[in-house]
C-alpha positions as CSV (number, residue, x, y, z in Angstrom):
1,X,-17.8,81.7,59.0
2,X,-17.2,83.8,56.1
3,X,-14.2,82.8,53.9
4,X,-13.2,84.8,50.7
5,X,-10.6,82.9,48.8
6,X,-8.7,85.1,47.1
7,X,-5.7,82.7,45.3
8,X,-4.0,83.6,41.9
9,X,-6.4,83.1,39.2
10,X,-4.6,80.5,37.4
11,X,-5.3,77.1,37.3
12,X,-2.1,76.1,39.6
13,X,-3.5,78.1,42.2
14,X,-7.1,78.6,41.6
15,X,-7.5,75.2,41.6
16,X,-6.1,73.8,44.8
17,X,-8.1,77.0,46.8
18,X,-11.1,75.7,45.5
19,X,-10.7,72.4,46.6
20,X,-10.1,73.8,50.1
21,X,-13.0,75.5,49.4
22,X,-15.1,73.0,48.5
23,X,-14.3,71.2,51.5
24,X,-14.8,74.3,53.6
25,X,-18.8,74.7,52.0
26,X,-19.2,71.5,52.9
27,X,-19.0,72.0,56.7
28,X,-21.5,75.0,56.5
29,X,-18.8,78.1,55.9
30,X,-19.9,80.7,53.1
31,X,-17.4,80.3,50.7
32,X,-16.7,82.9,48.0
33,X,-14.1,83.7,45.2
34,X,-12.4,86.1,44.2
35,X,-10.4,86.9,41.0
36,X,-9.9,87.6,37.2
37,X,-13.6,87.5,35.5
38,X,-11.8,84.8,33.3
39,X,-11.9,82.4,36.3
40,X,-15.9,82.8,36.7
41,X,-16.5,79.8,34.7
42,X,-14.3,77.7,36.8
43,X,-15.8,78.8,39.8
44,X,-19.1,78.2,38.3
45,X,-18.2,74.9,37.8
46,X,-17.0,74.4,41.2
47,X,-20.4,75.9,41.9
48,X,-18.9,78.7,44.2
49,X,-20.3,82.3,44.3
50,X,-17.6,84.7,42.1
51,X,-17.1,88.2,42.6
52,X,-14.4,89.6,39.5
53,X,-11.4,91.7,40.6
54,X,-12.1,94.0,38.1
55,X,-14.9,95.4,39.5
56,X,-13.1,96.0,42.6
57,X,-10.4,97.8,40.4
58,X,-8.2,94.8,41.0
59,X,-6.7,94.7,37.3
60,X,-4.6,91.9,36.8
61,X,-4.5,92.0,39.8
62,X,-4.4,87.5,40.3
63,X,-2.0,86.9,37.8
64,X,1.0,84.6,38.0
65,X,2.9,86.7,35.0
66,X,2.2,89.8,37.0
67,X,2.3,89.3,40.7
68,X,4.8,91.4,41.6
69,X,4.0,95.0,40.0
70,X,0.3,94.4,40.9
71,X,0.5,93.6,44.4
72,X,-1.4,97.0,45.3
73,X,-4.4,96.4,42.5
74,X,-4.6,93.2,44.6
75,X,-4.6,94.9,47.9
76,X,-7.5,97.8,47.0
77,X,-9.0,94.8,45.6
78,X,-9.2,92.3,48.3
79,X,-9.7,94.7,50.9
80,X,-13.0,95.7,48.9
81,X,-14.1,92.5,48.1
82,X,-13.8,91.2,51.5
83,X,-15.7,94.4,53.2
84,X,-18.6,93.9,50.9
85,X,-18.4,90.0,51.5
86,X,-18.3,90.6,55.5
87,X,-15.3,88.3,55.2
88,X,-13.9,86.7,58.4
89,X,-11.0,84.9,57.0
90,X,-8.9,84.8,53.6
91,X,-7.5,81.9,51.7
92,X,-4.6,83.2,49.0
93,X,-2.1,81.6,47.6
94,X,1.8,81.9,47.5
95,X,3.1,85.5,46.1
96,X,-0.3,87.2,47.2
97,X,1.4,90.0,49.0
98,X,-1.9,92.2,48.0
99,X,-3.8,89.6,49.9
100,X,-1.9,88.9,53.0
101,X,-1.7,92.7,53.7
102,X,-5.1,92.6,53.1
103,X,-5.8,90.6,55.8
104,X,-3.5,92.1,58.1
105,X,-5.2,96.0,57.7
106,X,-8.9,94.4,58.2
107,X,-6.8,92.1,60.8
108,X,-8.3,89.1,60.2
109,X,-6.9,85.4,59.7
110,X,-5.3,84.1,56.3
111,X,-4.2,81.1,55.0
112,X,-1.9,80.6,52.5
113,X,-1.9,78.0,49.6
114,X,1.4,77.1,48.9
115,X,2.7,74.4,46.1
116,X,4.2,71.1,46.5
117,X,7.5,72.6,47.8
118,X,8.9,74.5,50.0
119,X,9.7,78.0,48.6
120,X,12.0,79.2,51.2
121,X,14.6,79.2,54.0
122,X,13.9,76.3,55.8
123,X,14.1,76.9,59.7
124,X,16.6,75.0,60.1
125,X,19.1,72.3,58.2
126,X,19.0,72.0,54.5
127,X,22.8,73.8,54.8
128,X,23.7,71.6,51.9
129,X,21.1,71.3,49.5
130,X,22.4,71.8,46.0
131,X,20.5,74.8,44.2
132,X,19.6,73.9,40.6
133,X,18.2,77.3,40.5
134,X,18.3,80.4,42.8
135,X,19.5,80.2,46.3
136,X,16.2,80.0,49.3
137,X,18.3,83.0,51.0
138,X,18.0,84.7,47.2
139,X,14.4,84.0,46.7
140,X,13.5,85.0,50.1
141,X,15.0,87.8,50.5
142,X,13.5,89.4,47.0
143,X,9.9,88.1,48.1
144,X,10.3,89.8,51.6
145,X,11.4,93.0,49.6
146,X,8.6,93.1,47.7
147,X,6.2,92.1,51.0
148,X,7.9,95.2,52.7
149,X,8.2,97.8,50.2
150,X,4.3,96.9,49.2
151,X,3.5,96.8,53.5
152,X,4.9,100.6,53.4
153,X,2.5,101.6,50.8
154,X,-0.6,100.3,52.3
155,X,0.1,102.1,55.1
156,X,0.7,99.3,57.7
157,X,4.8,100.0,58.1
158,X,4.0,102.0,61.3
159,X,3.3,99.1,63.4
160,X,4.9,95.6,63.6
161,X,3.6,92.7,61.4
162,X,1.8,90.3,63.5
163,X,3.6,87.3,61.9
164,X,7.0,88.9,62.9
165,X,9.9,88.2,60.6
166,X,7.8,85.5,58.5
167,X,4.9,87.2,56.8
168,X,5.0,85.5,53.2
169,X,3.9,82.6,55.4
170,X,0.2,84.0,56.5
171,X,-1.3,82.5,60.0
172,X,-0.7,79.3,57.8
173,X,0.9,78.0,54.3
174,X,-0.8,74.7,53.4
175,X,1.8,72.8,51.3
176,X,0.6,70.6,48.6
177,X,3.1,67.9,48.6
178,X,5.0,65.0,50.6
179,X,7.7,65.6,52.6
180,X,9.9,63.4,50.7
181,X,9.6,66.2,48.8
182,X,11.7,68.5,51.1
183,X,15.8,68.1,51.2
184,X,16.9,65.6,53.9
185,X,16.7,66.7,57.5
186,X,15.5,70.1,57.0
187,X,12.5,71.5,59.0
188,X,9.8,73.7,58.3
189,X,8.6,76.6,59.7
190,X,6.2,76.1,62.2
191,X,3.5,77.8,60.2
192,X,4.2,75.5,57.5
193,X,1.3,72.2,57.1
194,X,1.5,69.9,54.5
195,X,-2.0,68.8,53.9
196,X,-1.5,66.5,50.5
197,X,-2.1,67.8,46.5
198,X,-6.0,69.6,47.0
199,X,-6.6,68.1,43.7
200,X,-9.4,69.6,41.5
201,X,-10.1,70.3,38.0
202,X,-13.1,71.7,35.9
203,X,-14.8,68.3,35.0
204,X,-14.2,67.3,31.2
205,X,-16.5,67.6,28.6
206,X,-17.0,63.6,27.5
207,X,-16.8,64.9,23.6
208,X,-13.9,66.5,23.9
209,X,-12.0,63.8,25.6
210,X,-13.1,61.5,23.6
211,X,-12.1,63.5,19.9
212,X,-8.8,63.7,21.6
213,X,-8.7,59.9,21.6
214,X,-10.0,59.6,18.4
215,X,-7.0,61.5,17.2
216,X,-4.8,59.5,19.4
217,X,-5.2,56.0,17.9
218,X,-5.2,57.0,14.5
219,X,-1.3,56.7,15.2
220,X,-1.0,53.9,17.9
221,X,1.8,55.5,19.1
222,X,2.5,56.0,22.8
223,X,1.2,59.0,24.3
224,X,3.2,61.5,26.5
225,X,1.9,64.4,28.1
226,X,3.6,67.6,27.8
227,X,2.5,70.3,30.0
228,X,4.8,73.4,30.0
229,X,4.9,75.8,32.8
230,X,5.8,80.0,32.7
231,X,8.6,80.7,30.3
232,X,11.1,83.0,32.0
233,X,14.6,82.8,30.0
234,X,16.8,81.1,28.4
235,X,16.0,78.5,25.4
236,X,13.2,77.7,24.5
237,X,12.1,73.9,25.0
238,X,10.2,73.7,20.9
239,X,13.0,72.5,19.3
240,X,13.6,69.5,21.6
241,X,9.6,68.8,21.3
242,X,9.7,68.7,17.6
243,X,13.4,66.6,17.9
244,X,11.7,64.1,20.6
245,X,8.0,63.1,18.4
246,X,8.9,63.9,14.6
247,X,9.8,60.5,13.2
248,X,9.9,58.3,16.3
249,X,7.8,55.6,18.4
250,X,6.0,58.4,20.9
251,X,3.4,60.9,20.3
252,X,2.6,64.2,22.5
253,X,-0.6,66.4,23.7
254,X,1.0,69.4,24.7
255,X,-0.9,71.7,26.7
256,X,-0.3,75.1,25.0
257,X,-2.2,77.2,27.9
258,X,1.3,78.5,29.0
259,X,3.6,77.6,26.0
260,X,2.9,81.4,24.7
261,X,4.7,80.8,21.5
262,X,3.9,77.3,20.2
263,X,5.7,75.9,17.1
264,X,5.0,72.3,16.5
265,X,7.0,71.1,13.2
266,X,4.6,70.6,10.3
267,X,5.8,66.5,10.4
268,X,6.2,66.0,14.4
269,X,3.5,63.6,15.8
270,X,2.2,66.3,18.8
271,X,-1.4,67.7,19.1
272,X,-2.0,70.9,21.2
273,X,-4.4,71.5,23.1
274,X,-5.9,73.9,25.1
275,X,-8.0,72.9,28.3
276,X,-9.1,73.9,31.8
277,X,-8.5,70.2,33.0
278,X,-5.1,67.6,32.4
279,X,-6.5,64.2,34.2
280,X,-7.7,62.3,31.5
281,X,-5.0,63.4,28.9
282,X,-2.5,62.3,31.8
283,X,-4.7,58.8,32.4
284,X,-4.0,58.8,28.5
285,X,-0.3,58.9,28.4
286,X,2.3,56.8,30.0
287,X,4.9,59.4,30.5
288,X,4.3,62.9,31.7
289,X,7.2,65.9,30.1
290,X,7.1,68.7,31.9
291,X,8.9,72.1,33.4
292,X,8.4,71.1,36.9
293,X,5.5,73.1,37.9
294,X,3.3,71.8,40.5
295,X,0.0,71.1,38.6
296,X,1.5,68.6,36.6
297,X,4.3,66.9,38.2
298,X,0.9,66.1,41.2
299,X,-1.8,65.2,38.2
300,X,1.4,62.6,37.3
301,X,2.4,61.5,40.4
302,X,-1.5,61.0,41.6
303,X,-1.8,58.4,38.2
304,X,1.8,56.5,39.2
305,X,3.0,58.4,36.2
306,X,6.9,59.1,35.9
307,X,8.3,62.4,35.1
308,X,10.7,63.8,32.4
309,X,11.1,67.3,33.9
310,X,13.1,70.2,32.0
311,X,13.0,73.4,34.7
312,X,13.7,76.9,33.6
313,X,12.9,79.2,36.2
314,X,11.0,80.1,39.9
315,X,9.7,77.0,41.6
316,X,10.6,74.3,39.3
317,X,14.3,73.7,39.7
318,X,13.1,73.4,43.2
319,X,10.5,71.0,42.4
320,X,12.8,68.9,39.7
321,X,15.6,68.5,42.3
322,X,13.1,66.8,44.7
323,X,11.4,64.8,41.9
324,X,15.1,63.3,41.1
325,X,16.1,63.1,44.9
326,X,12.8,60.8,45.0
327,X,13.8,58.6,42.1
328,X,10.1,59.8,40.5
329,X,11.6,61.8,37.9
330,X,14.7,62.4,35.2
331,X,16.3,65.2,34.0
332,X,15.2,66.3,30.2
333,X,17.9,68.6,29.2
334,X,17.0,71.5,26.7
335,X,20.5,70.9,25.1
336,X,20.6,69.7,21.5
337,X,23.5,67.4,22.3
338,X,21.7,65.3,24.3
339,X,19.2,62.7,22.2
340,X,15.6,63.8,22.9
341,X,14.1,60.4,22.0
342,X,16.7,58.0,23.8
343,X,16.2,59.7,27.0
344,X,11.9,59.2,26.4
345,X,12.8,55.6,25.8
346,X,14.8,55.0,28.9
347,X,12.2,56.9,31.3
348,X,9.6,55.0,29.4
349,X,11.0,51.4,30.1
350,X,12.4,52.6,33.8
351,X,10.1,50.0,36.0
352,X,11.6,51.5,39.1
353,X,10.7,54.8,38.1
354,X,7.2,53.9,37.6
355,X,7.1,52.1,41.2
356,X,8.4,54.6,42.7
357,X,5.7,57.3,40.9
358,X,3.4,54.8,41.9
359,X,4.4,54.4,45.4
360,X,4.8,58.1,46.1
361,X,1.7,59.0,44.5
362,X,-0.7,56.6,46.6
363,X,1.0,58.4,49.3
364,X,0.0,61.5,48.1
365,X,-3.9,60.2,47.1
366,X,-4.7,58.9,51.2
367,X,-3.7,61.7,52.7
368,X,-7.5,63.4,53.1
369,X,-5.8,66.6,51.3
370,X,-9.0,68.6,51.3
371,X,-10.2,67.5,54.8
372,X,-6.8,68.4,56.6
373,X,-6.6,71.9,54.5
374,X,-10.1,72.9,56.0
375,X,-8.8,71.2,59.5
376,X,-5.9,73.8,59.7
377,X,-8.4,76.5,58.1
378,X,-10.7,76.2,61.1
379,X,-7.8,76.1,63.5
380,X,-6.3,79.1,62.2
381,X,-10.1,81.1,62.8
382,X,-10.3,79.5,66.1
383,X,-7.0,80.8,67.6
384,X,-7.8,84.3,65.9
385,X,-11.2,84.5,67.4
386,X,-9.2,83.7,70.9
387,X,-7.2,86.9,70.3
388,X,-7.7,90.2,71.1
389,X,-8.3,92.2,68.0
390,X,-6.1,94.8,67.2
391,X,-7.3,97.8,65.5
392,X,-7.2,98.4,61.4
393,X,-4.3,100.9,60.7
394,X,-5.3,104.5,59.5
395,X,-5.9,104.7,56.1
396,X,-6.2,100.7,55.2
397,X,-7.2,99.9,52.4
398,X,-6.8,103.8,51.0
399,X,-6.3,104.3,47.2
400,X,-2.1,103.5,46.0
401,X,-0.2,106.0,43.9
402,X,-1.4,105.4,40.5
403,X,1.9,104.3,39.7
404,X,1.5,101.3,42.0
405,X,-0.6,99.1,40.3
406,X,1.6,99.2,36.7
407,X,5.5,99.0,37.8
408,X,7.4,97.1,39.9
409,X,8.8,98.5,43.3
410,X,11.7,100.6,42.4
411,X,13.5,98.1,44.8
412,X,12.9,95.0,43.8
413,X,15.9,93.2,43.2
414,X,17.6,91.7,39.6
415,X,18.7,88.2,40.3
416,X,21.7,87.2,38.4
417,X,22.0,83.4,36.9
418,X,23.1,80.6,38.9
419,X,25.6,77.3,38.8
420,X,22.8,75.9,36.2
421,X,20.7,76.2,32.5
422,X,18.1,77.4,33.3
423,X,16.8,81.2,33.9
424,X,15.6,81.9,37.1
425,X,12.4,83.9,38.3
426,X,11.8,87.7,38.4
427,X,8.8,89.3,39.3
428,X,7.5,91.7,35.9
């Protein structure tokens, strides 16, 4: 089988296909990427064939900060890419809607990558979960705007999505987490597997980690890892950085990949970095600060690591609220009247919260991730080759207006603040 994975190019997402991917070489498949030419040295080192979306006019096409207005670069783009590839099945990741209408005009199987929770309505229960952030109803109806105004552009409104009234899902959405991670007593959709974190990074260069450490213990001081995800609105978190490690008994790497506008105080004790892999800066620290995006908050849990978490906007409200629910995490909030540094202590000295990290993290480690994403990968080809195929719609994969591939759908939806501090997501 042929399989063109076809995630966001950022590490969060890239990284997680490619260790389905990996998985999926293994048992004899032909596995392929596609995505920004930035990400050919990653898949290099995941020693995957690369095609770049550029060449396929796909443009920014597989970027988180622009997933929503360049969903039809991503469509022309994958629909290319797969035809010259012979592709018999996709893997994308969550907010590909270029990609999973892709798949439907060359009607063939894809599965989604999703992250470690849960992005929206449950099938059933979950009535009462408190939203730190945007409602599930908000965020789903937005994302199943964008799938449908998108859907009409390529063409394919004439005839009825094969995955009915759930399409964001693909044939399947391969969740990265536990389901102590999902409120109490909700259920999934049926479409929805959780296969564990698909954990893989770029391997370390052995110099670098070990200047990093060099620089480390000059200090003594003990380390925490800051790892910030997408900015959306609201404050931002530098000033509590500098408040937190400027004078006191911890130290911080921050990982400046996403922090667009770092500004470390001349005296604070934090050293930025910027690298394609986390697991031996988090093996370094004892405590892990971060927004609540998925690549981090699993790197933490997977070492027994606690969690300071400080959410601003899409998924990581979500993600904190479950992190506190599971006693794994605390709340770091980017409010100047509460004490940076007391708060680091008290996580820091928190022996339940470490058990607990550790406990739900050695969950997370034996659940075969990679062999169980591949298992539901296979499944998902085997139904499809059981069905009868249905033929492409007239003019798939056709250029898009111009227009399409720089500005977001004229109906996409402004989301107005919720019950909470932080901003929440909009598609640019």
């Amino acid at each position: 089988m042929k399989i063109l994975l076809c995630p966001l190019s950022d590490g969060g997402y890239l990284y997680p296909a490619i260790a389905a991917g990996r998985e999926l070489r293994r048992r004899g498949h032909d596995v392929s990427v596609l995505g920004r030419s930035t990400a050919a040295p990653v898949a290099a080192d995941a020693g995957l064939p690369f095609a770049a979306a550029e060449d396929f006019g796909g443009h920014r096409a597989f970027s988180a900060t622009w997933w929503g207005p360049t969903g039809a670069a991503q469509y022309r783009a994958t629909v290319r890419a797969a035809r010259e590839t012979g592709a018999d099945l996709l893997v994308t990741s969550v907010l590909c809607n270029g990609a999973l209408l892709a798949a439907e005009a060359l009607d063939i199987p894809v599965a989604v990558v999703g992250l470690s929770v849960h992005l929206w309505d449950y099938r059933a229960g979950g009535d009462d979960e408190p939203h730190l952030g945007r409602t599930r109803q908000s965020r789903t109806r937005d994302c199943l705007r964008l799938h449908a105004d998108l859907r009409e552009q390529a063409g394919l409104a004439g005839r009825a999505s094969r995955w009915g009234d759930e399409p964001l899902l693909g044939d399947a959405l391969l969740l990265r987490g536990d389901p102590e991670l999902e409120y109490p007593g909700a259920r999934l959709p049926e479409r929805v597997h959780h296969v564990g974190p698909l954990s893989w990074e770029p391997a370390a260069d052995p110099a670098e980690v070990g200047a990093i450490g060099d620089h480390l213990s000059r200090s003594g001081k003990p380390v925490v890892y800051v790892h910030l995800g997408r900015f959306f609105e609201g404050r931002s978190l530098w000033p509590r950085l500098n408040e937190a490690f400027t004078g006191g008994r911890f130290q911080a790497v921050v990982e400046q990949g996403r922090s667009t506008d770092p500004r470390p105080a001349p005296d604070a004790d934090i050293l930025l970095v910027r690298k394609r892999w986390m697991g031996p800066l988090v093996d370094r620290a004892g405590l892990v600060l971060s927004s609540g995006t998925s690549a981090p908050v699993l790197a933490a849990l997977l070492r027994g690591r606690p969690l300071a978490l400080s959410p601003n906007g899409s998924e990581q409200p979500l993600l904190a609220g479950a992190c506190m629910r599971a006693g794994v995490a605390v709340h770091f909030p980017n409010n100047p009247s509460v004490e940076a540094s007391p708060l680091l202590e008290s996580a820091w000295r928190d022996d339940g919260l470490r058990d607990r990290a550790h406990v739900l993290g050695g969950r997370l480690a034996a659940m075969d991730d990679a062999v169980r994403a591949a298992d539901v990968v296979e499944r998902v080809a085997g139904a499809s080759a059981g069905a009868p195929a249905g033929a492409a719609p007239a003019g798939a994969g056709a250029a898009f207006p111009a227009e399409a591939s720089t500005a977001p759908s004229a109906k996409a939806s402004v989301s107005s603040k919720e019950n909470h501090e932080y901003a929440i997501s909009r598609p640019r």
